[in-house]
PyMOL Python script that loads the backbone (N, CA, C, O; Angstrom):
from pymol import cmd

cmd.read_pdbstr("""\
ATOM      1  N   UNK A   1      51.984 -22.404  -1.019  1.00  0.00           N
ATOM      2  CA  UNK A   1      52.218 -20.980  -0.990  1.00  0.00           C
ATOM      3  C   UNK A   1      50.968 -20.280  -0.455  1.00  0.00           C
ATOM      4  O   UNK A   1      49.882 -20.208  -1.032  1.00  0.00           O
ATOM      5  N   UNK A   2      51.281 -19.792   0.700  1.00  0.00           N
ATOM      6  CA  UNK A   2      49.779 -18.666   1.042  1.00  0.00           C
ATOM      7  C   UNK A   2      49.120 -17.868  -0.024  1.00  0.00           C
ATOM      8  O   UNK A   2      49.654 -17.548  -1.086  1.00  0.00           O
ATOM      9  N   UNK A   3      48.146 -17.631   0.280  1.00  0.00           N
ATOM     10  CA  UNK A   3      47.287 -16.945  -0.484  1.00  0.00           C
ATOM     11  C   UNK A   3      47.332 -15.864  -0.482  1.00  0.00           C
ATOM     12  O   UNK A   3      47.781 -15.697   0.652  1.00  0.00           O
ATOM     13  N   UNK A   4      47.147 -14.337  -1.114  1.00  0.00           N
ATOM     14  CA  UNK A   4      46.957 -13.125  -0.302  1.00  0.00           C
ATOM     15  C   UNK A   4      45.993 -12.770  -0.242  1.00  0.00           C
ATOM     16  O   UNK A   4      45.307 -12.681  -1.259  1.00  0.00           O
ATOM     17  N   UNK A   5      45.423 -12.335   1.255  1.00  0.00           N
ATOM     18  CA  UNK A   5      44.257 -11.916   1.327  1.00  0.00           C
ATOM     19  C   UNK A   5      44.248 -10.323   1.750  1.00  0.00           C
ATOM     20  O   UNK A   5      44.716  -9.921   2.815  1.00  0.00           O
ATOM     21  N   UNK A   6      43.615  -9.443   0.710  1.00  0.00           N
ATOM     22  CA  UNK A   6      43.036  -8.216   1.179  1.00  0.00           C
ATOM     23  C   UNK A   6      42.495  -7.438   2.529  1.00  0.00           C
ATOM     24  O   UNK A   6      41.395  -7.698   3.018  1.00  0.00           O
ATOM     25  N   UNK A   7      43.303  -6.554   3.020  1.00  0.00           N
ATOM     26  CA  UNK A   7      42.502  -6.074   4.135  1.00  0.00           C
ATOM     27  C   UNK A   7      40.936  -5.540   4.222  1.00  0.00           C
ATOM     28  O   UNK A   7      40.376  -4.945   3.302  1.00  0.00           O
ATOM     29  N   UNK A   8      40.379  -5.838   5.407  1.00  0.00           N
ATOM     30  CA  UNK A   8      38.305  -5.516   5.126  1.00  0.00           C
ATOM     31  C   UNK A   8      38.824  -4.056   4.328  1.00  0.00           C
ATOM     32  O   UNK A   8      39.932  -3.530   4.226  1.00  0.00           O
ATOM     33  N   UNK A   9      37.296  -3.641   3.763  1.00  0.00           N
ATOM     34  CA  UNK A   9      37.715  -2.049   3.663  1.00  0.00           C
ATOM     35  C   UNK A   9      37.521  -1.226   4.839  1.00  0.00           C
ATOM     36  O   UNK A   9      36.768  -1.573   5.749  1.00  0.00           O
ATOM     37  N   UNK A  10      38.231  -0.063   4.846  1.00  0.00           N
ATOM     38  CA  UNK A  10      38.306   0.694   6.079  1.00  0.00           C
ATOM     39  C   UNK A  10      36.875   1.385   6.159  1.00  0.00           C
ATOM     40  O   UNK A  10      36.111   1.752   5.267  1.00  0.00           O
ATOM     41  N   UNK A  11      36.788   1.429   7.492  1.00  0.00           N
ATOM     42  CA  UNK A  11      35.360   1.952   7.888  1.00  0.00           C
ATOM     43  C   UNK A  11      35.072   3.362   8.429  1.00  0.00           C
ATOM     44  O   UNK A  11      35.304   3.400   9.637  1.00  0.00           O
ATOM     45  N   UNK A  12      34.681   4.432   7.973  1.00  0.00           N
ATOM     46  CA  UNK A  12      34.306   6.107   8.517  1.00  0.00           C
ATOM     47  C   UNK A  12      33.779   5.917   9.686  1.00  0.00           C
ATOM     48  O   UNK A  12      32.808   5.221   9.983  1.00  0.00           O
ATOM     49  N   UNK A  13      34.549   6.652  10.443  1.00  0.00           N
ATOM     50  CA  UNK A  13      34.195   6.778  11.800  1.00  0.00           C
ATOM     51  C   UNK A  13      32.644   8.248  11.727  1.00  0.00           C
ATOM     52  O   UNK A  13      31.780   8.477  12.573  1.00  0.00           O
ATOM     53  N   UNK A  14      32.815   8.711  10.797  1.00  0.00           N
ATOM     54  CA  UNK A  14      31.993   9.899  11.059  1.00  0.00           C
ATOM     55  C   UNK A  14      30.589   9.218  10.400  1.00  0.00           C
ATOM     56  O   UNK A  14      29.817  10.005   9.851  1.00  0.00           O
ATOM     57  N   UNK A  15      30.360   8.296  10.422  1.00  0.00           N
ATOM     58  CA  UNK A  15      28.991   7.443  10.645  1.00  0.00           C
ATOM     59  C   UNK A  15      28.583   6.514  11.313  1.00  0.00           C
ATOM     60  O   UNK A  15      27.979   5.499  10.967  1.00  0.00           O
ATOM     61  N   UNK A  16      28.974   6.921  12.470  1.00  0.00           N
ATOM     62  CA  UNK A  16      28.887   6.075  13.439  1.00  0.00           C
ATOM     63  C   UNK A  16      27.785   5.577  14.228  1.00  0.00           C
ATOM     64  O   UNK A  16      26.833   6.321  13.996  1.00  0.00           O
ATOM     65  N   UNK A  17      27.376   4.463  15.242  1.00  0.00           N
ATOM     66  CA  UNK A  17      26.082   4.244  15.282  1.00  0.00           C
ATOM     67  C   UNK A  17      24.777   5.396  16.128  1.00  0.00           C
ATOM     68  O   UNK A  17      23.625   5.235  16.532  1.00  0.00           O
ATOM     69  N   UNK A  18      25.814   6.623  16.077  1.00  0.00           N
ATOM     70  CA  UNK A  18      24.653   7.753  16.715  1.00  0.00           C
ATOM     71  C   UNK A  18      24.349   8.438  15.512  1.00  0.00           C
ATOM     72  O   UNK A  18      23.332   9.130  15.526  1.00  0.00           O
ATOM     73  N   UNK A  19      25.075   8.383  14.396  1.00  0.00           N
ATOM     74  CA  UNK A  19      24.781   9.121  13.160  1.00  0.00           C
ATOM     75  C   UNK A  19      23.420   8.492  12.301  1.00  0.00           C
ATOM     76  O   UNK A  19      22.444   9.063  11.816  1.00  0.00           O
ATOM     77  N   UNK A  20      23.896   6.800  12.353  1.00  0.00           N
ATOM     78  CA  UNK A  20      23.436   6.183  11.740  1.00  0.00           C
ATOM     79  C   UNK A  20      21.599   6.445  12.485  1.00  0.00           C
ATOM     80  O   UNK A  20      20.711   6.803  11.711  1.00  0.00           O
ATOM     81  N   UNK A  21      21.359   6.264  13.632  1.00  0.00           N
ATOM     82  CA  UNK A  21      20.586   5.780  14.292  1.00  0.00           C
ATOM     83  C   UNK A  21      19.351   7.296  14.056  1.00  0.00           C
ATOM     84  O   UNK A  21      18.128   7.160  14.080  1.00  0.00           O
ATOM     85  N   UNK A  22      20.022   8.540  13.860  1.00  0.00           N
ATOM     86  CA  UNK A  22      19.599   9.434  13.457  1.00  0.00           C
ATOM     87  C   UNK A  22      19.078   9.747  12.191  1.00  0.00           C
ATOM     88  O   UNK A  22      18.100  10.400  11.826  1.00  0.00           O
ATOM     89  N   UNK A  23      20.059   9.058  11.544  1.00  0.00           N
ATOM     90  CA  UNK A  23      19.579   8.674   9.972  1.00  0.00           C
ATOM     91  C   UNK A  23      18.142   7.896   9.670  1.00  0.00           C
ATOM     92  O   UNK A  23      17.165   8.414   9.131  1.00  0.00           O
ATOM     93  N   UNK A  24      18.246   6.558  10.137  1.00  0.00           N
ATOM     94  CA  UNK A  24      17.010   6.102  10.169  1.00  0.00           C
ATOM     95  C   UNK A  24      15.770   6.826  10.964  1.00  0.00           C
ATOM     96  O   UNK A  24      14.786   6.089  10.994  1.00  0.00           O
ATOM     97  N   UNK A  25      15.618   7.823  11.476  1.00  0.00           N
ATOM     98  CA  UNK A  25      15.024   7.784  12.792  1.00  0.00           C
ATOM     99  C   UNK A  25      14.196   9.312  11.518  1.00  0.00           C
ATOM    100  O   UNK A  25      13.069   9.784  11.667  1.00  0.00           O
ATOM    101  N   UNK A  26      15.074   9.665  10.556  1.00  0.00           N
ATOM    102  CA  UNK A  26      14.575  11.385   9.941  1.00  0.00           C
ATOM    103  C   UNK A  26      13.876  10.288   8.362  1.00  0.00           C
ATOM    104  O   UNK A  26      13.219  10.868   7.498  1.00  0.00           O
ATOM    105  N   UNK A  27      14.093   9.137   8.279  1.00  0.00           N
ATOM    106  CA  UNK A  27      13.740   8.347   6.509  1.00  0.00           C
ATOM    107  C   UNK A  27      12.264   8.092   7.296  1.00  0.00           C
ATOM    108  O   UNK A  27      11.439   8.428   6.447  1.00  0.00           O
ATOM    109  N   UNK A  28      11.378   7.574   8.753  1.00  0.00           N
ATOM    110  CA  UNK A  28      10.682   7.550   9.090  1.00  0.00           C
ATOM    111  C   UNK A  28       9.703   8.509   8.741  1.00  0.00           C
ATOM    112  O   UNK A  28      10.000   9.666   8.445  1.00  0.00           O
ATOM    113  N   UNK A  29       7.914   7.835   8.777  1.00  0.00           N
ATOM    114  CA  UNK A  29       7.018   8.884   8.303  1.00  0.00           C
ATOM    115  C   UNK A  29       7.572   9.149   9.372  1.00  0.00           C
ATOM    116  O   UNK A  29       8.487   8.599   9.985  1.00  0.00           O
ATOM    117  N   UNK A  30       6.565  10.607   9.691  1.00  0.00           N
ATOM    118  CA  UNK A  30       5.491  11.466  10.555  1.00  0.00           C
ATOM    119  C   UNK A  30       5.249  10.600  11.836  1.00  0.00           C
ATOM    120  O   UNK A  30       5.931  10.456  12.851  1.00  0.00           O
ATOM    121  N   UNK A  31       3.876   9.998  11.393  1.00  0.00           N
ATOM    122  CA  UNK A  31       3.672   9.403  12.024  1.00  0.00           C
ATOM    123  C   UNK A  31       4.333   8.296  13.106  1.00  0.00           C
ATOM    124  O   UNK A  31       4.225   8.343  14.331  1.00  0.00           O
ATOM    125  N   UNK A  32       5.010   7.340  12.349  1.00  0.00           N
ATOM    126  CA  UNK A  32       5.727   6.632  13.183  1.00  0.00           C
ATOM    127  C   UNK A  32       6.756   6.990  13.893  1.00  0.00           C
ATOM    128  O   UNK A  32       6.972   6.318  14.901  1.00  0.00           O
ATOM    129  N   UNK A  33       7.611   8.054  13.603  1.00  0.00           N
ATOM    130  CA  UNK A  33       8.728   8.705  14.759  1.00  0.00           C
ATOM    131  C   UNK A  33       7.643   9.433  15.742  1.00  0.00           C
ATOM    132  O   UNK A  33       8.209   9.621  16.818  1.00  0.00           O
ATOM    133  N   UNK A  34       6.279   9.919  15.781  1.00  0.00           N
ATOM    134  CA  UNK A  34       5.897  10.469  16.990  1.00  0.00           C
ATOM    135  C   UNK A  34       5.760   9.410  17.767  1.00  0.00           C
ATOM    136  O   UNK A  34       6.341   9.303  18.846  1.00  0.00           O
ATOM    137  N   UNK A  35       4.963   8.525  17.271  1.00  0.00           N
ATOM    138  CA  UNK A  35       4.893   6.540  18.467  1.00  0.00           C
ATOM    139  C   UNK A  35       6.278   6.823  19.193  1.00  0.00           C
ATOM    140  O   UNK A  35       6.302   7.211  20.361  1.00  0.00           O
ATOM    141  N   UNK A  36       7.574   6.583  18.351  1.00  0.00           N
ATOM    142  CA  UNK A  36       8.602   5.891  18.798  1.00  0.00           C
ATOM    143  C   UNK A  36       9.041   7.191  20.033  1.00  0.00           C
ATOM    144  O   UNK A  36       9.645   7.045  21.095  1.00  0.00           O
ATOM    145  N   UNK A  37       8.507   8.387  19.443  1.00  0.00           N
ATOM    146  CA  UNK A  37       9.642   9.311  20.522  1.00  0.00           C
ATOM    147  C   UNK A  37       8.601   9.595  21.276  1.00  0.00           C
ATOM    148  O   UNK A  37       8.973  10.233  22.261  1.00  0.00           O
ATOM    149  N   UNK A  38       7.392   9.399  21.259  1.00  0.00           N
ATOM    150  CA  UNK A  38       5.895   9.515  22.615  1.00  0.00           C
ATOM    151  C   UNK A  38       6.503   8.433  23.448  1.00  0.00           C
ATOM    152  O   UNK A  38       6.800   8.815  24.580  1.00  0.00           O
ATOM    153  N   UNK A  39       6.833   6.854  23.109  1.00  0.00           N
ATOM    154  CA  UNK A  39       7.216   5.876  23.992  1.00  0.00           C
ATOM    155  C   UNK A  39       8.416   6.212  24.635  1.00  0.00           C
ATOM    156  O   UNK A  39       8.536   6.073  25.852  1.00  0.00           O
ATOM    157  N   UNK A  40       9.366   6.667  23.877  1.00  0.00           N
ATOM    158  CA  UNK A  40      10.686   7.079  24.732  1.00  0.00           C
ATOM    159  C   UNK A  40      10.472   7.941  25.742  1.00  0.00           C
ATOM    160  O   UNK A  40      10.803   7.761  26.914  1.00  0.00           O
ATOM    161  N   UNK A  41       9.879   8.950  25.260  1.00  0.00           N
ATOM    162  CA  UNK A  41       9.820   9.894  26.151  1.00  0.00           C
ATOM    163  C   UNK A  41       9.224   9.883  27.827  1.00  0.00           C
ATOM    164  O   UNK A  41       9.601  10.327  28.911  1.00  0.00           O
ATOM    165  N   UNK A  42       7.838   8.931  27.184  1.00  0.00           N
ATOM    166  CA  UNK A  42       7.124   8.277  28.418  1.00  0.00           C
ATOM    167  C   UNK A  42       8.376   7.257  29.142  1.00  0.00           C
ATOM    168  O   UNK A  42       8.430   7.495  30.349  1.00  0.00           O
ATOM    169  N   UNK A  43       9.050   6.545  28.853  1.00  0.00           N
ATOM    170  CA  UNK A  43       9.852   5.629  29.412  1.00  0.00           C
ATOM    171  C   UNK A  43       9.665   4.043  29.364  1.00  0.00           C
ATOM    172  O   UNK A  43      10.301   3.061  29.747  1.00  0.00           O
ATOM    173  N   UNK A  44       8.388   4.313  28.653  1.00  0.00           N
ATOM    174  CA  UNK A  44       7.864   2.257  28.190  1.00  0.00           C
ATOM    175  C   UNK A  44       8.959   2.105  27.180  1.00  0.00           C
ATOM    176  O   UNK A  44       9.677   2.863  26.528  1.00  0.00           O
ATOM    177  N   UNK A  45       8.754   0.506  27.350  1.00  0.00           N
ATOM    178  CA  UNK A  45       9.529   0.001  26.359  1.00  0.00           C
ATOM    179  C   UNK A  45       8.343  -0.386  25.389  1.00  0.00           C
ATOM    180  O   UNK A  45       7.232   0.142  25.440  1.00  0.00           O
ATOM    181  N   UNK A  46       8.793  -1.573  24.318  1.00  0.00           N
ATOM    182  CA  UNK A  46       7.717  -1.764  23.535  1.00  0.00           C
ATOM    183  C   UNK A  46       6.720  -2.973  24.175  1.00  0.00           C
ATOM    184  O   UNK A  46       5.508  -2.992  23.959  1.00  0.00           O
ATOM    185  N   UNK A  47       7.365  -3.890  24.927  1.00  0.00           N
ATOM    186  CA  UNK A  47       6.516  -5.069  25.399  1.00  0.00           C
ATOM    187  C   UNK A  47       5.806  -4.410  26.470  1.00  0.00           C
ATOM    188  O   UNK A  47       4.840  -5.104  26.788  1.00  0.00           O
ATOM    189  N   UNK A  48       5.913  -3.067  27.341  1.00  0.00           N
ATOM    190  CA  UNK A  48       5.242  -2.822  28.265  1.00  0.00           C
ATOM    191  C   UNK A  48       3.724  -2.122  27.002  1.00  0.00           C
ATOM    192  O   UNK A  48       2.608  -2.621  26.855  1.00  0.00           O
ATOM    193  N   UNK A  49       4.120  -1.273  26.538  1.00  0.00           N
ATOM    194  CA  UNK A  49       3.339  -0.567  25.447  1.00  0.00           C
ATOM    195  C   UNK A  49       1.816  -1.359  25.200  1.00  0.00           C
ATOM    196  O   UNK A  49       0.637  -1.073  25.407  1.00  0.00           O
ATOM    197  N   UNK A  50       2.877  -2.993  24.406  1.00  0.00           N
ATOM    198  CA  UNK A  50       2.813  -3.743  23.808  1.00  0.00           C
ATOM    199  C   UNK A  50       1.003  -4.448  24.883  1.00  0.00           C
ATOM    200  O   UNK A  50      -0.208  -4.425  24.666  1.00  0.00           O
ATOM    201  N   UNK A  51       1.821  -4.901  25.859  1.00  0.00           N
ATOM    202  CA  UNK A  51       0.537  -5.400  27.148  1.00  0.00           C
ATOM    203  C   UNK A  51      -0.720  -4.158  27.709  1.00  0.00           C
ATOM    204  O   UNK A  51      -1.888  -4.304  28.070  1.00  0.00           O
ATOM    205  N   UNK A  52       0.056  -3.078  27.589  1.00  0.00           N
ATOM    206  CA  UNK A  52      -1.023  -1.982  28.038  1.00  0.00           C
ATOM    207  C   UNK A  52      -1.975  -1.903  26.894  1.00  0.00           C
ATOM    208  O   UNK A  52      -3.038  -1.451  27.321  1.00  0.00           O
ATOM    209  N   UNK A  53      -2.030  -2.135  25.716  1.00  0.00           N
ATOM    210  CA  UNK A  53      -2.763  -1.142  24.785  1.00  0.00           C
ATOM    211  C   UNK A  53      -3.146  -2.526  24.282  1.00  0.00           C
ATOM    212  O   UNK A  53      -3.806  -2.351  23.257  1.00  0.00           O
ATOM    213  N   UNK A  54      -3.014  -3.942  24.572  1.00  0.00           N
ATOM    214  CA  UNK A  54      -3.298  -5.417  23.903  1.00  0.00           C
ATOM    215  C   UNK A  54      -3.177  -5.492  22.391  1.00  0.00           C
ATOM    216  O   UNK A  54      -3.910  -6.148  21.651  1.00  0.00           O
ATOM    217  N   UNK A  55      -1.909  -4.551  21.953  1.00  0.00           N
ATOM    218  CA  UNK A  55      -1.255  -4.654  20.483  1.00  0.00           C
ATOM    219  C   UNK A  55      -0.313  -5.086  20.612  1.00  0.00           C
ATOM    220  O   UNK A  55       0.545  -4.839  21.460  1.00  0.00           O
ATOM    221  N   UNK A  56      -0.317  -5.877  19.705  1.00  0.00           N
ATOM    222  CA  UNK A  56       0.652  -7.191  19.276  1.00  0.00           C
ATOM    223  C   UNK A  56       1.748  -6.455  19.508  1.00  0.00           C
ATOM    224  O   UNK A  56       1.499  -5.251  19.443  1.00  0.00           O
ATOM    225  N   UNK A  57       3.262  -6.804  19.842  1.00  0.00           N
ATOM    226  CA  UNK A  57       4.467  -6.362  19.787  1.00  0.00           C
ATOM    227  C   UNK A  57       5.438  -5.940  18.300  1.00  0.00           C
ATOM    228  O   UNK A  57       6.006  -4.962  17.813  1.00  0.00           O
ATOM    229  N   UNK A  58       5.165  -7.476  17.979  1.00  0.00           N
ATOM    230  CA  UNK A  58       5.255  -6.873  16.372  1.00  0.00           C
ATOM    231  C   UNK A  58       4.782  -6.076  16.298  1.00  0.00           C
ATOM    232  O   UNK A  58       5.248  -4.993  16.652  1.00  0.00           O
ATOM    233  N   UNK A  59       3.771  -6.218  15.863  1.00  0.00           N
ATOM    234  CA  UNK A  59       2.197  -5.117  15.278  1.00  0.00           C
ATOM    235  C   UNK A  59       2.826  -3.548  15.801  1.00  0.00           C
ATOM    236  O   UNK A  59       2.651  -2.677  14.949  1.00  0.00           O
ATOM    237  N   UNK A  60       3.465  -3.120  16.964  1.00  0.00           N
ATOM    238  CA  UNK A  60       3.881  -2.076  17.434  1.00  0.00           C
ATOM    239  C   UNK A  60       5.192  -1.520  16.321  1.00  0.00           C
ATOM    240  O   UNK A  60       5.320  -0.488  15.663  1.00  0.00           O
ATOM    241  N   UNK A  61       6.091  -2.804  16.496  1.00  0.00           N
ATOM    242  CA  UNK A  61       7.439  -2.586  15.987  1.00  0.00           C
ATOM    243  C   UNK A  61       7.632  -2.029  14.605  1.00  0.00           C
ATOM    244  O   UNK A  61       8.560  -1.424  14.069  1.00  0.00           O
ATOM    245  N   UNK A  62       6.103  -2.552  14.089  1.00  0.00           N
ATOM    246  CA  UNK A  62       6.445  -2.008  12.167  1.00  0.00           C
ATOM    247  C   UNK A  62       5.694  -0.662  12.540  1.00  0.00           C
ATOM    248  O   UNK A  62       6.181   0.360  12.056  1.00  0.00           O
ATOM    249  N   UNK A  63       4.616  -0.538  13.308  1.00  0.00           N
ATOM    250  CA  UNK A  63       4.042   1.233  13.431  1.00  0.00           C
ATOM    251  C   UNK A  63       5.311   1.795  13.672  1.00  0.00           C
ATOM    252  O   UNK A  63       5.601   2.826  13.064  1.00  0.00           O
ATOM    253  N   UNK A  64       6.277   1.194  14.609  1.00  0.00           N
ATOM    254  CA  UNK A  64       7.443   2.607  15.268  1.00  0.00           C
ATOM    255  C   UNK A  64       8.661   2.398  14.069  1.00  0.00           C
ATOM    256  O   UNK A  64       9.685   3.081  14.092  1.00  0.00           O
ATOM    257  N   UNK A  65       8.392   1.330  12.995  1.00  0.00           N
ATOM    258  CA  UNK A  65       9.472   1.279  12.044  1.00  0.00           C
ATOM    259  C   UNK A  65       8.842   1.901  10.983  1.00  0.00           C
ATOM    260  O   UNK A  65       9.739   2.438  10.333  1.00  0.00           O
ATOM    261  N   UNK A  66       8.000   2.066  10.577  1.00  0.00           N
ATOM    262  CA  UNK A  66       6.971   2.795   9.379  1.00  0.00           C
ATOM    263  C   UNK A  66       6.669   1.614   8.589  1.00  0.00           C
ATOM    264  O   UNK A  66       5.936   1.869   7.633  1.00  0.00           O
ATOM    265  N   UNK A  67       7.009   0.415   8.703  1.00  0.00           N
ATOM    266  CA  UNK A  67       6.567  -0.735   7.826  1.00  0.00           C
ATOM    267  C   UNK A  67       5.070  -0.860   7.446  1.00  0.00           C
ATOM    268  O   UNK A  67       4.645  -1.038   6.304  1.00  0.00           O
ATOM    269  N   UNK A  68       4.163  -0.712   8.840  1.00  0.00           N
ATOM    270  CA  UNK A  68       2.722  -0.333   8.811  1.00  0.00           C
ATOM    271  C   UNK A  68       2.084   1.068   9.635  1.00  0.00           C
ATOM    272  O   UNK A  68       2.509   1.678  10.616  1.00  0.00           O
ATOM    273  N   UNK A  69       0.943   1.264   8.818  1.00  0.00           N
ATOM    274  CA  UNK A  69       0.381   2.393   9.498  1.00  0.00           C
ATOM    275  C   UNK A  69      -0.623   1.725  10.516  1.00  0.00           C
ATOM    276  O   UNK A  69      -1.388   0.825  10.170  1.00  0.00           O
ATOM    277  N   UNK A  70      -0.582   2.078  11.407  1.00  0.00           N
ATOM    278  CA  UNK A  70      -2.072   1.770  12.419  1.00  0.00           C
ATOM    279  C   UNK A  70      -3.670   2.459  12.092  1.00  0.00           C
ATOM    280  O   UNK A  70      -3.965   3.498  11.501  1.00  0.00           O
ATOM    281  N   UNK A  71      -4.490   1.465  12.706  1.00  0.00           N
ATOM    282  CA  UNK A  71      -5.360   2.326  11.996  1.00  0.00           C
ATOM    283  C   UNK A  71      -6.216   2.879  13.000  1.00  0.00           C
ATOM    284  O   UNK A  71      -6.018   2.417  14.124  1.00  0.00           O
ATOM    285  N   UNK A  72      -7.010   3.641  12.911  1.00  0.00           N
ATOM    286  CA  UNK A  72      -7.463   5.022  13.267  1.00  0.00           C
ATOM    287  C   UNK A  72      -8.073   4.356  14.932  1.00  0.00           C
ATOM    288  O   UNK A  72      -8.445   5.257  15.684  1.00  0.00           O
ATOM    289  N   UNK A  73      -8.161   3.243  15.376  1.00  0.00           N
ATOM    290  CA  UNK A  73      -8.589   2.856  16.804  1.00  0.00           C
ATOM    291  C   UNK A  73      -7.535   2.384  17.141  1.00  0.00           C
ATOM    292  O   UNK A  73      -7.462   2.668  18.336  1.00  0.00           O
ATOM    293  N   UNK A  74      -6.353   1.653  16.770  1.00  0.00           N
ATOM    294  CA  UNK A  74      -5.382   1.394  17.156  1.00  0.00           C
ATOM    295  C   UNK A  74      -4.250   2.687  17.570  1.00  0.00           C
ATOM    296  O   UNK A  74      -3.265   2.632  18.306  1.00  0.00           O
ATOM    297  N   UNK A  75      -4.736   3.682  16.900  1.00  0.00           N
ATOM    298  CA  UNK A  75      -3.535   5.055  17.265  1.00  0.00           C
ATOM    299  C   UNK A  75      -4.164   5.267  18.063  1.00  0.00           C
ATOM    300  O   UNK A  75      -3.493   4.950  19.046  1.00  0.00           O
ATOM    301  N   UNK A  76      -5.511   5.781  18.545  1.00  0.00           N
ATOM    302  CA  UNK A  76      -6.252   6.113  19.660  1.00  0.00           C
ATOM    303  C   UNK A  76      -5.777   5.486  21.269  1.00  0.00           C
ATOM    304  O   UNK A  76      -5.432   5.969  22.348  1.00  0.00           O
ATOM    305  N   UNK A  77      -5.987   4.199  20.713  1.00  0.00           N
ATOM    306  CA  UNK A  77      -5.449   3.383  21.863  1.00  0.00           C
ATOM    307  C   UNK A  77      -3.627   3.567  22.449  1.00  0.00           C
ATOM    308  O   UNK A  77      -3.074   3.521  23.548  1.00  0.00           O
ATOM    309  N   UNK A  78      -3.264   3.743  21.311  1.00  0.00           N
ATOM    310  CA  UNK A  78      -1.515   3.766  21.450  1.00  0.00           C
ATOM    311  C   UNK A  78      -1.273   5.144  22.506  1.00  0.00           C
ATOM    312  O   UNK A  78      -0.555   5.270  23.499  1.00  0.00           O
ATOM    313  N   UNK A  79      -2.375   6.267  21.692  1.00  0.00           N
ATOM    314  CA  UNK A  79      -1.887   7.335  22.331  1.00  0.00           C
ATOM    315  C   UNK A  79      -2.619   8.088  23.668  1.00  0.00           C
ATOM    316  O   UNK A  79      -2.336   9.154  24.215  1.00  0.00           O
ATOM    317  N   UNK A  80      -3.588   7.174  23.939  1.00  0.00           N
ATOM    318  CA  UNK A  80      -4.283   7.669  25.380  1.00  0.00           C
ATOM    319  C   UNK A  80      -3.263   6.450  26.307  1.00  0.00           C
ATOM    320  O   UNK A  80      -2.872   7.212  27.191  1.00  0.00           O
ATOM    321  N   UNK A  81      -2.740   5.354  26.581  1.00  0.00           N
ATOM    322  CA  UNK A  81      -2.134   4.864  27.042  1.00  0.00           C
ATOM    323  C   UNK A  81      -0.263   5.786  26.942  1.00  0.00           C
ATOM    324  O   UNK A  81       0.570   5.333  27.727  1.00  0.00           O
ATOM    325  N   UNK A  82       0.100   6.728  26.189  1.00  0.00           N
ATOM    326  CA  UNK A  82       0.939   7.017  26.251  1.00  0.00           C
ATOM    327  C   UNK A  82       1.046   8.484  26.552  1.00  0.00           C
ATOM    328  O   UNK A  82       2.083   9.146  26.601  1.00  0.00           O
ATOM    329  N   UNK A  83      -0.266   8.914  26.757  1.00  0.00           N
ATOM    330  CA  UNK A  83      -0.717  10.492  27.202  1.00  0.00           C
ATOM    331  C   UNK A  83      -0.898  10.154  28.426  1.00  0.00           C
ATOM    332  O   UNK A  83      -0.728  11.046  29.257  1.00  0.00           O
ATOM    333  N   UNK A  84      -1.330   8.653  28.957  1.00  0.00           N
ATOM    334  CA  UNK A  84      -1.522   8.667  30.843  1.00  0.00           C
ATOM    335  C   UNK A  84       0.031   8.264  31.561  1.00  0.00           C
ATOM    336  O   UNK A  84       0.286   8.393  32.759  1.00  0.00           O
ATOM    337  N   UNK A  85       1.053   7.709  30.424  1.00  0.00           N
ATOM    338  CA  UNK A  85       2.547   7.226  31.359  1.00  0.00           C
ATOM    339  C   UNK A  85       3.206   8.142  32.429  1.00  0.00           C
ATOM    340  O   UNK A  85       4.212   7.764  33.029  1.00  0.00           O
TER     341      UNK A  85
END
""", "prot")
cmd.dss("prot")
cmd.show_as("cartoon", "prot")
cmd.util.cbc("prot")
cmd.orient("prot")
């Protein structure tokens, strides 16, 4: 005899991945949404960033995620390489 299996639960469209992506982007310090939207804006990605400024890629990814703060020669560097793009 088959089993019955439950349908997934239904999913809200009104959180969708532009909502979502906004969501994370406002739980971010200060600090790290200016990195992420200075790089966008300039048009680097993170591995170009990443080779210009000789910071680790990771090392970039948790500054533009807020995981870590950079420290006071490493922002220097981030942001004269992203004040000349």
């Amino acid at each position: 005899m088959p089993r019955e299996v439950s349908p997934p639960p239904a999913r809200s469209h009104a959180a969708g991945p532009l909502t979502r992506r906004a969501d994370e982007l406002s739980t971010r310090p200060d600090w790290a949404r200016a990195i992420l939207l200075l790089r966008l804006e300039s048009g680097m990605t993170l591995r170009a960033l990443s080779d210009a400024t000789g910071i680790d890629l990771t090392v970039l990814s948790r500054y533009e995620n807020g995981r870590r703060r950079p420290r006071p020669f490493n922002e220097r560097r981030i942001l004269h390489v992203l004040a000349g793009a």
